[in-house]
N, C-alpha and C positions, 0 to 999 in steps of 0.2 A: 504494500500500500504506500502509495507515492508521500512525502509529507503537505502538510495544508500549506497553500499558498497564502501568504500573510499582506496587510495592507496596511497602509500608514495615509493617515490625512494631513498630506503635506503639497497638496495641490493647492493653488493660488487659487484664495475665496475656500477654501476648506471649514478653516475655521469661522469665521463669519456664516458663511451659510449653517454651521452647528449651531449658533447661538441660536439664528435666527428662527430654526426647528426649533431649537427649543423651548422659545419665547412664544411661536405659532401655536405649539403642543399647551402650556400654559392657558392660553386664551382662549383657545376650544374645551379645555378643562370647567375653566371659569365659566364659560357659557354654558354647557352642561350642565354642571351644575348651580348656576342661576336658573334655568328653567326648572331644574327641579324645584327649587324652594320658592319658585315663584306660582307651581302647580299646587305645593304646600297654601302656600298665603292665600291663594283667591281661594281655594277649595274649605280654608276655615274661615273668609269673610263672604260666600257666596249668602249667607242669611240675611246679610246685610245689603245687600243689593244683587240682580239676579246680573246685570253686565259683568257680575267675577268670573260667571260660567262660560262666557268667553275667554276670558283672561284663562282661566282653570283650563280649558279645552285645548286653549293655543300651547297655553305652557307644557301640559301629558304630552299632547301629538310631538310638542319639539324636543322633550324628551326623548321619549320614544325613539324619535329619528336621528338624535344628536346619538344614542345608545348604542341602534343597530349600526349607523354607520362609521362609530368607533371600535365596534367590535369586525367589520367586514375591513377596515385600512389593518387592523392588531393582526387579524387572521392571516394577513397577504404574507407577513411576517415572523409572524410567532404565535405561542398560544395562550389565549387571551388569561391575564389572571393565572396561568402557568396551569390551565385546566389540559386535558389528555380530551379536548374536544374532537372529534372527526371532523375532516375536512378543514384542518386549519393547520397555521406553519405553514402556508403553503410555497411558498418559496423553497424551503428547508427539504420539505418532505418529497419532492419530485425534483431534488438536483439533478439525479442522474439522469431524468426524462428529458429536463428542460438541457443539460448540456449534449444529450445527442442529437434532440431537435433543433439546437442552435448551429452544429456541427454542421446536422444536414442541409438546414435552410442555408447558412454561408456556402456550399458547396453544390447546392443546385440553384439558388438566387444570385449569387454574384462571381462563380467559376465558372460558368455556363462559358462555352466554344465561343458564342456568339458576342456575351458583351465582354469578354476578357478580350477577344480579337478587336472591338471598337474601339477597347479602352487604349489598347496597344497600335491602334492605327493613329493616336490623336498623339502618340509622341514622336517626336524627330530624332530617333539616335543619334542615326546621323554627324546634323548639325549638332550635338551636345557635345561628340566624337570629335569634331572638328574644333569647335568652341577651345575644349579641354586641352586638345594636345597644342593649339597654336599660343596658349599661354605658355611662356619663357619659363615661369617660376614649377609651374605641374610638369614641365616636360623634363624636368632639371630635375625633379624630387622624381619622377617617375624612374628618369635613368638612374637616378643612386640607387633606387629601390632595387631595381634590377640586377644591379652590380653586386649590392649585397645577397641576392639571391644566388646568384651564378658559381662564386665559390664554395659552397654549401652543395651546387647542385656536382663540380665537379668533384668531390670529396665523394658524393653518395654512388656518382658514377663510377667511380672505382669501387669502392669498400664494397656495391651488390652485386660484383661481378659482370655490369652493365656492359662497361667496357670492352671486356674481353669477347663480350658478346656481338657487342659491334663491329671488332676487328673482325671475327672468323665471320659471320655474316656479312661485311664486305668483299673478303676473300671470296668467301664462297659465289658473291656477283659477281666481281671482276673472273675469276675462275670462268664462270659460265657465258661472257662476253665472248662470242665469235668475233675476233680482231678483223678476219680478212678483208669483210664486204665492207665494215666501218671505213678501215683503210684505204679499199678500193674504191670506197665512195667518196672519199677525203681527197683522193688524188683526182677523180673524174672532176668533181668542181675544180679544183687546182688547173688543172688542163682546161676547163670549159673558161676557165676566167682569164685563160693566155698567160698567170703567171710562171707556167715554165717555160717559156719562152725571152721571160726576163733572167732565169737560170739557163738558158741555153747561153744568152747575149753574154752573162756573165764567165761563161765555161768557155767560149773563143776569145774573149778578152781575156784569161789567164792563159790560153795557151798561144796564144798572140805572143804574149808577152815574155811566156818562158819559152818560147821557140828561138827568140831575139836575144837571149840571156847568153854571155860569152861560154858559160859553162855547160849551158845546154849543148851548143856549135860545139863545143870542143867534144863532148860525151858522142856525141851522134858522129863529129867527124871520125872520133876510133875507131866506131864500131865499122863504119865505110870503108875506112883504109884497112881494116883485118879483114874485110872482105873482096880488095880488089888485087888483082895480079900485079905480083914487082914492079913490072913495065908504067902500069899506071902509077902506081904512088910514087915511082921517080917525077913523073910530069906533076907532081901534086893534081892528079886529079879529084883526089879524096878533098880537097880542099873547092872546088868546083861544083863537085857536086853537093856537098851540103849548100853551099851558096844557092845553088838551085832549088833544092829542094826547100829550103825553108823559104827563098822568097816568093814560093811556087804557096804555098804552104798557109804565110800570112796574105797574101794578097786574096787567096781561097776564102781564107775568113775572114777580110777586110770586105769582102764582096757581100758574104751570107751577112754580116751585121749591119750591110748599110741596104738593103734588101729585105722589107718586112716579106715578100711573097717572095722568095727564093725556092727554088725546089727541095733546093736540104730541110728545108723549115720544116716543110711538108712532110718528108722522109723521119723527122726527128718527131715530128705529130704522133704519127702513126706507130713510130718503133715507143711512144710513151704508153700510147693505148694499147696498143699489144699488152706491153707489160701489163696492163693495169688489169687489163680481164681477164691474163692469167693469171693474175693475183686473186683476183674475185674468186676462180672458177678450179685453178691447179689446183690437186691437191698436195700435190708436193711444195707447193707455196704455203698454203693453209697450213699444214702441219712445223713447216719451218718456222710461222707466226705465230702458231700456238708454241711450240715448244720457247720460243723466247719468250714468249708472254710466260710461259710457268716459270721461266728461269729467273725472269726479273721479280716475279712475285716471292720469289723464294730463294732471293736475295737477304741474307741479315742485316744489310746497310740499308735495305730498305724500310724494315721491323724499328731500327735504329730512328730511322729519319723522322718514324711514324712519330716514336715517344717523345724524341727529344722538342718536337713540333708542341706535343701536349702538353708537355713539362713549362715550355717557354711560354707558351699558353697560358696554362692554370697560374706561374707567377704573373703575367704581366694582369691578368682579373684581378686577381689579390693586392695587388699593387694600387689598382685603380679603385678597387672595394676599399681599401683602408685610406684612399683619399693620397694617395702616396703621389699616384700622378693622374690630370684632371683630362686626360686627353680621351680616351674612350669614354668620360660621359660628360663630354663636351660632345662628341661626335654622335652619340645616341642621342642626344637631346636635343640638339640640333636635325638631325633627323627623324624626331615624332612631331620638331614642330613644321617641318617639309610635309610632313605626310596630313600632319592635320591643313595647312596652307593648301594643298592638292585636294583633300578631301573637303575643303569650303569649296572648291571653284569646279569642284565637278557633281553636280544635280543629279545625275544618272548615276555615278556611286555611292550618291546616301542613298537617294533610293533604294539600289540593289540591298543595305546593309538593312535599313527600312525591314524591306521585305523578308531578309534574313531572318532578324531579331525577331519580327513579329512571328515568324512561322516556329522559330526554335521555342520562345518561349509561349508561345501557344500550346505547342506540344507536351514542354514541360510542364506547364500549368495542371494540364490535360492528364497527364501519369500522373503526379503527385495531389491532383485535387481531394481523392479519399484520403490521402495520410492528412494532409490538412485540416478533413474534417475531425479525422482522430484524432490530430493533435488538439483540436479546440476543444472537442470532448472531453477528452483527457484531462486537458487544463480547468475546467470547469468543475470537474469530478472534485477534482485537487483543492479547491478553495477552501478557505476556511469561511462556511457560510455564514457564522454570527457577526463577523468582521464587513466581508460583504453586505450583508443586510444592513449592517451600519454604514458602509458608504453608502449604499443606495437610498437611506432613509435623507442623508447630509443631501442628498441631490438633488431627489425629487420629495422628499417627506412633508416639505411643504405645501406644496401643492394638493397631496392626500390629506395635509389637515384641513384643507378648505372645504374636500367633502362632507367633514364633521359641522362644518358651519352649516353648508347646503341643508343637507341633510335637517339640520335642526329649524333652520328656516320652510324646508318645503316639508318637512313634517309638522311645525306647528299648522300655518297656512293649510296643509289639508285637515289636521283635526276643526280648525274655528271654523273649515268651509260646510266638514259633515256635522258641526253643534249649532251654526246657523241655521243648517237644512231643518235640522230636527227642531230647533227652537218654533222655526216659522209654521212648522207640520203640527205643531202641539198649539200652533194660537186658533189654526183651522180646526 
């Protein structure tokens, strides 16, 4: 059994409105009982003039009614004179009726699909979303907030073995990555965009230039002279003919580089596509990509490069969480207030968020609306009702002492109206 929930009268106007009950409770007291002794007094001078029997009549009937209607507000409460009446305490006596029908009427009158969806259409996320993050000082508190969440979250990362788990589950994707067609897709745009063609431009221009190099001439002219007969290398022919051949050579590719449509161009197109949809499609290409792919993944310098990334990582958060240095939430806070600046000027993405929130918390509403009513129930179960009774008396007790007034007014007024009737019936 859960314990009573307890209440203190410490609402503004609390105490005032007590007094006041209990100066109203007073006064219907008082009246009460003047009618009683005022039924007393006319009814021991009715011998002396019969107008008492009005007076007498008005006073019982407002009795009467000041009576009943003190006992019908005492009953709503408690029991009257502390008697074991039936049908009274009524508050007390059906708490647990009245907290489930309170439960359920909040959870079919005001959860309902419909006007929780209304109530939710009439607010602007959105723009609140926006509001929020383009203020400096929220976007500034929001990013320290973060900061200090973040090394906490990296600590937990590691200590539940999260980690570890992300590693071999990355593995395990990259592992199942078919490299080739990526690759050979990677190279088709590369060719479709001509830029190997600015690697070709630059692969004549290097052998331009090393063919002109004295050490290259000299290399190339050995190999000639070891391969031409005595006769000639007396004539230095070997000296001749490199001379030919390299100016045969660079002028060749002085030609293909100043010649976008050259035939080689062409030649050099086509021997790249080759490659490239044997790369797609060989398998003996495919297997040489994959086998480097598992080789580089299963490299320890790579395992290395992973931690020390983390390592560098988790200090440089904790750096910025302890206020050490202000540069990462300068830069987050500076970009929530980008994003709230972008989320003002674009109408079509509060809306989409709009419709977001409204649908997610509709739903939510929508599941948890029975535990709501449970919880009200509950909560209501839980009260300490004599406590209760006493606020509700400070709130509204007022007003029920008024019916004691009523009460004594339209019960005299009905008695003097049935002692007139009777009077005028007894002259006929």
């Amino acid at each position: 059994m859960a314990p009573s929930a307890t209440f203190s009268f410490d609402s503004p106007g609390d105490a005032e409105r007590a007094a006041e009950l209990r100066r109203v409770k007073a006064l219907a007291t008082l009246v009460l009982a003047s009618t009683l002794a005022l039924f007393v007094v006319a009814k021991w001078l009715l011998p002396v003039h019969p107008a008492f029997g009005f007076i007498a009549a008005f006073a019982e009937a407002a009795t009467i009614g000041g009576l009943a209607d003190w006992y019908a507000v005492v009953a709503l409460f408690k029991r009257p004179l502390g008697l074991p009446i039936p049908h009274t305490a009524i508050i007390q006596s059906n708490q647990a009726r009245i907290a489930d029908k309170l439960g359920e009427f909040i959870q079919v009158h005001f959860l309902e699909a419909g006007p929780v969806e209304a109530k939710l259409n009439e607010i602007d996320f959105g723009s609140f979303v926006a509001d929020w993050l383009r203020d400096r000082k929220r976007s500034d508190d929001l990013a320290r907030f973060a900061l200090r969440l973040l090394p906490e979250a990296f600590s937990a990362t590691e200590s539940s073995g999260l980690m570890t788990f992300i590693i071999r589950r990355m593995s395990s994707q990259l592992q199942a990555i078919d490299l080739a067609p990526l690759v050979a897709g990677t190279l088709r745009g590369f060719v479709a965009e001509r830029r190997h063609q600015i690697l070709f431009d630059d692969l004549l221009r290097v052998m331009h230039d090393t063919l002109n190099q004295k050490e290259t001439m000299a290399m190339i002219r050995e190999k000639v002279r070891a391969e031409l007969p005595t006769l000639l290398r007396l004539y230095r022919a070997d000296k001749f003919l490199v001379n030919k051949i390299v100016a045969s050579a660079t002028a060749f590719f002085d030609e293909v580089r100043s010649d976008p449509k050259h035939p080689f161009r062409g030649e050099f197109d086509r021997m790249v596509l080759t490659f490239v949809d044997r790369l797609g499609t060989d398998q003996a290409y495919i297997g040489r990509i994959d086998g480097l792919k598992r080789d580089l993944l299963a490299r320890p310098e790579l395992a290395d490069l992973a931690r020390t990334v983390w390592a560098n990582t988790r200090a440089f958060i904790e750096r910025s969480a302890t206020g050490e240095t202000q540069v990462l939430q300068h830069h987050l806070a500076g970009m929530f207030v980008a994003a709230g600046e972008a989320l003002a000027g674009d109408a079509e993405l509060r809306g989409e968020i709009n419709k977001g929130l409204v649908t997610v918390l509709r739903s939510f509403v929508a599941d948890q609306k029975s535990g709501v009513s449970t919880f009200i129930s509950d909560q209501v179960k839980s009260w300490n009702m004599a406590q209760l009774i006493s606020l509700i008396e400070i709130n509204i007790g007022r007003d029920l002492q008024y019916i004691r007034f009523n009460g004594s007014l339209i019960g005299g007024l009905a008695g003097l109206t049935l002692y007139s009737v009777e009077f005028l019936l007894r002259l006929l």
